[in-house]
N, C-alpha and C positions, 0 to 999 in steps of 0.2 A: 504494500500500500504506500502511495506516493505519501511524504511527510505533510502534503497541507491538506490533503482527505485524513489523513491522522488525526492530525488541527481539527477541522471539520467534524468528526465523529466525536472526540471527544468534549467537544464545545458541544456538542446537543446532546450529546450523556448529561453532561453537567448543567444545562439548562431542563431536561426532562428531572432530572433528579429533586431539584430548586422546585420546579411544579409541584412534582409528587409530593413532596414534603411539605408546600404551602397549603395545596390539596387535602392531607391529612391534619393537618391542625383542625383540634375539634375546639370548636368555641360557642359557649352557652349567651342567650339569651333572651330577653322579654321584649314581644313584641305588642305596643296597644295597636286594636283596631285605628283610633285616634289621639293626637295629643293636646287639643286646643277643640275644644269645643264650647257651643251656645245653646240656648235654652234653658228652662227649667227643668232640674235634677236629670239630665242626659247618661247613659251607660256607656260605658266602654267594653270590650271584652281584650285579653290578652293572654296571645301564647304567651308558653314558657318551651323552649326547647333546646338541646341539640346538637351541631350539624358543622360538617366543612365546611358551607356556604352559606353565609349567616343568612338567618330570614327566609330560610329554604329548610322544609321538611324532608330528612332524607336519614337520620339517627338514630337518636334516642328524645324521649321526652325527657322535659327538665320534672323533678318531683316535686309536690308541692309545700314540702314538712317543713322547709327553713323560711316561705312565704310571709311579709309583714306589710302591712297595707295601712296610711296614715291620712288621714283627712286634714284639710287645710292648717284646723287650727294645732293639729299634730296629733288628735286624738285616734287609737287604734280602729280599725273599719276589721270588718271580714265578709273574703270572699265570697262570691253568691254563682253557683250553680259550677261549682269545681271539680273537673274531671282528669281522667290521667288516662291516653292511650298509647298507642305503640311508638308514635312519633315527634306526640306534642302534648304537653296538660294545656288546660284554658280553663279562664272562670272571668266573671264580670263583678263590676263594679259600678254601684248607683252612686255618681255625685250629686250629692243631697244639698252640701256647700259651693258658694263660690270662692275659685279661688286655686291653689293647687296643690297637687296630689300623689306623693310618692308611694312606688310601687316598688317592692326590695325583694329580692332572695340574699338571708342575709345568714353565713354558717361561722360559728366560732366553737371552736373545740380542739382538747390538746388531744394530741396520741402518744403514747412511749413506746418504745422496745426495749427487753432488756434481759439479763438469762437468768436462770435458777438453777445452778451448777454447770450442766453441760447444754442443759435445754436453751433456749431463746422463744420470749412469751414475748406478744402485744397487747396492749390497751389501750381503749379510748374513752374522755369524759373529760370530766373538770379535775382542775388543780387538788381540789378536796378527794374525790373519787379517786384519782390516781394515787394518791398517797395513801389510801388506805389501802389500795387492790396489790399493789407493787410491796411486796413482802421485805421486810428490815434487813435479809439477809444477799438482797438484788444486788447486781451485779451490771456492769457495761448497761449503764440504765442513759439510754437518751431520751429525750423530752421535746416534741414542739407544739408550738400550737401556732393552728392556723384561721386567719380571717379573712372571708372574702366579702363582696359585698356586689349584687347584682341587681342592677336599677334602673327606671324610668319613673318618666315626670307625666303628668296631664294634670289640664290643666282646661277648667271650665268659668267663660267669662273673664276675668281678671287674674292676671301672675298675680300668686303671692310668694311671699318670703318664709315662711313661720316656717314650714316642713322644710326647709332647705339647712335648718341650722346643723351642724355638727355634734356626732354623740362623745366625739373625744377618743374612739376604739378605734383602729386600725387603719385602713386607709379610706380616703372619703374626699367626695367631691365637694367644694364647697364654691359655687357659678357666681364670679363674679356679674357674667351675662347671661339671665336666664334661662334654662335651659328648654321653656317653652318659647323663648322668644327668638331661635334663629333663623337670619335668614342667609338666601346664598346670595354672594359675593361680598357679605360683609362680616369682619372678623368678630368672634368671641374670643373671649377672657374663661380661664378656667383656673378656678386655685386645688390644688391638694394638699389633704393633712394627714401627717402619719401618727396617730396618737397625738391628735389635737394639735400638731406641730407642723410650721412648712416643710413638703416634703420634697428638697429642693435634691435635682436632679433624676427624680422620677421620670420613669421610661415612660412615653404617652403613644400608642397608637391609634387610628382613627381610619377606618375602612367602610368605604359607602359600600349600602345595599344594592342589590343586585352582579354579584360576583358569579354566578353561576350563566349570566349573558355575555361576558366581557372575559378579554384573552390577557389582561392583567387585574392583578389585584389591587390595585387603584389604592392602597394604602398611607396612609402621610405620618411618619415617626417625628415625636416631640420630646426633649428633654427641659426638664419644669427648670426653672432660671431661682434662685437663691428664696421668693417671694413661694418657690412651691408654684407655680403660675405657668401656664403655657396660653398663646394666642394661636387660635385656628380660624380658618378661613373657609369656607365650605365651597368647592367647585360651581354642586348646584345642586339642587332642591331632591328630599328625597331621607330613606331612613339611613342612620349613622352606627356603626358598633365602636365603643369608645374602648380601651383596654389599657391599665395602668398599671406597673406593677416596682416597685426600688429595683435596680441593679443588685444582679446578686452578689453578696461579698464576699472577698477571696475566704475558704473554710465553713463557707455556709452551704448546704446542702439545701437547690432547687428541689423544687417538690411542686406536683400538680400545673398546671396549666389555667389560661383566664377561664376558664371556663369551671373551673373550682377551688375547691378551697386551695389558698398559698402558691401564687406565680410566682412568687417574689419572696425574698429572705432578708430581713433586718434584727440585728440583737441591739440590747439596749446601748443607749450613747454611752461612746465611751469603755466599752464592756468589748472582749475577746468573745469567740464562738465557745461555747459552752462546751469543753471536752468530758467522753464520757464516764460514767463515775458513780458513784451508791444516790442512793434516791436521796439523799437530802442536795441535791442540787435541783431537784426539781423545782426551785425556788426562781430558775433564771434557764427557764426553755430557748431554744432556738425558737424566732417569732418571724411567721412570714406572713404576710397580707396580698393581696390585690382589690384590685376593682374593675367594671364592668358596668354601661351604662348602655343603652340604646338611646338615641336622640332622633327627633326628625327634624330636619332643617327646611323652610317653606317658601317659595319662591318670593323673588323681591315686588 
């Protein structure tokens, strides 16, 4: 084989390869029927799924157990006619208020591994549970815990602000431009917090819907500036998967994907990766988070 069909073959090995693996990234999300709606007390309904191709049924359904649904003035709502099939769950939601209205899949939970002589056992739960299940005699005991958090906004008659505020846990959007109000060709502001903190240098991606019509991934990567802060600009009108996760740190062990719990791996400031060691270090887990958001952006 001459050397520039060499060239040639191996340059679309490497580009089929780049595919396939973009191809395979499975990434969760929630999709509303609508995000900006009018009327008196109007429904939305929304998948939960999934899938290579965001906003394309073609996976798994997303479950509905870590679902938390918040009305305007932040007070808890629950789903109404919620289902879970091979592809996709869905349930609806009556806004009653005006104003607007977060929609979360939100999971927080540690897990350990760790041996009991020659064996190696896992666990999962809380700080409290774990200390009790994990025997005084444990051994190469590791510990993380992971948060993720998986989101959209609607938003009936008038943005509000009040559901948007920050709980202080893991990572979290907090819009400077709100997230009902974009449009395409003009940029938003977006802050992240990691533990109520800016979470400056966070990885930000941002890939429009409909991937599964188009021969590129149309993806735009953001790194948050010192404020925790990225500014995005949206092509054009149409639904968005947001996906945010810290760079992972040299000795931290990646875990999971946006699409569940812990893309990302962050230990406390200041603080070395926790090596492993008897259960009283369970006090100071490996801690990883992400975030996920669907947006629609609406023409100008």
């Amino acid at each position: 084989m001459k050397r520039t069909n060499l060239l040639k073959t191996v340059a679309l090995a490497a580009a089929l390869a780049a595919t396939a693996t973009a191809a395979q990234a499975h990434r969760g999300w929630l999709l509303p029927s609508a995000t900006v709606l009018s009327g008196n007390e109007p429904w939305v309904t929304v998948d939960a799924a999934i899938s290579n191709d965001v906003f394309y049924f073609e996976h798994n359904a997303m479950r509905l157990d870590n679902l938390v649904l918040f009305s305007p003035d932040g007070s808890p709502l629950k789903a109404e006619n919620p289902s879970t099939g091979r592809y996709r769950s869905s349930f609806d939601l009556k806004l009653s208020q005006k104003g607007t209205y977060k929609i979360a899949m939100v999971a927080d939970a540690m897990m350990a591994s760790y041996k009991v002589g020659s064996e190696t056992k896992r666990a999962r739960g809380t700080a409290e549970s774990l200390a009790k299940e994990i025997p005084a005699g444990a051994t190469d005991v590791n510990v993380s815990q992971n948060i993720s958090r998986n989101e959209t906004f609607v938003t009936s008659g008038k943005p509000s602000s009040e559901v948007l505020k920050p709980t202080g846990r893991g990572l979290e959007l907090v819009p400077v431009t709100h997230p009902n109000d974009l449009i395409a060709g003009e940029p938003a502001k977006f802050r992240f917090l990691l533990d109520g903190k800016p979470a400056a240098g966070i990885n930000v991606t941002v890939i429009p819907g409909g991937i599964r019509y188009r021969d590129k991934l149309g993806e735009q990567k953001f790194v948050a500036d010192a404020n925790g802060e990225v500014n995005i600009k949206w092509a054009t009108a149409g639904m968005y998967w947001l996906s945010a996760a810290p760079e992972r740190e040299a000795g931290m062990q990646g875990m999971g994907g946006p699409d569940g719990p812990g893309a990302g791996a962050s230990a406390p400031q200041g603080a070395s990766p926790r090596p492993a060691g008897p259960v009283g270090t369970l006090a100071q887990p490996i801690r990883r988070a992400s975030y996920t958001a669907t947006l629609e952006v609406l023409p100008p």
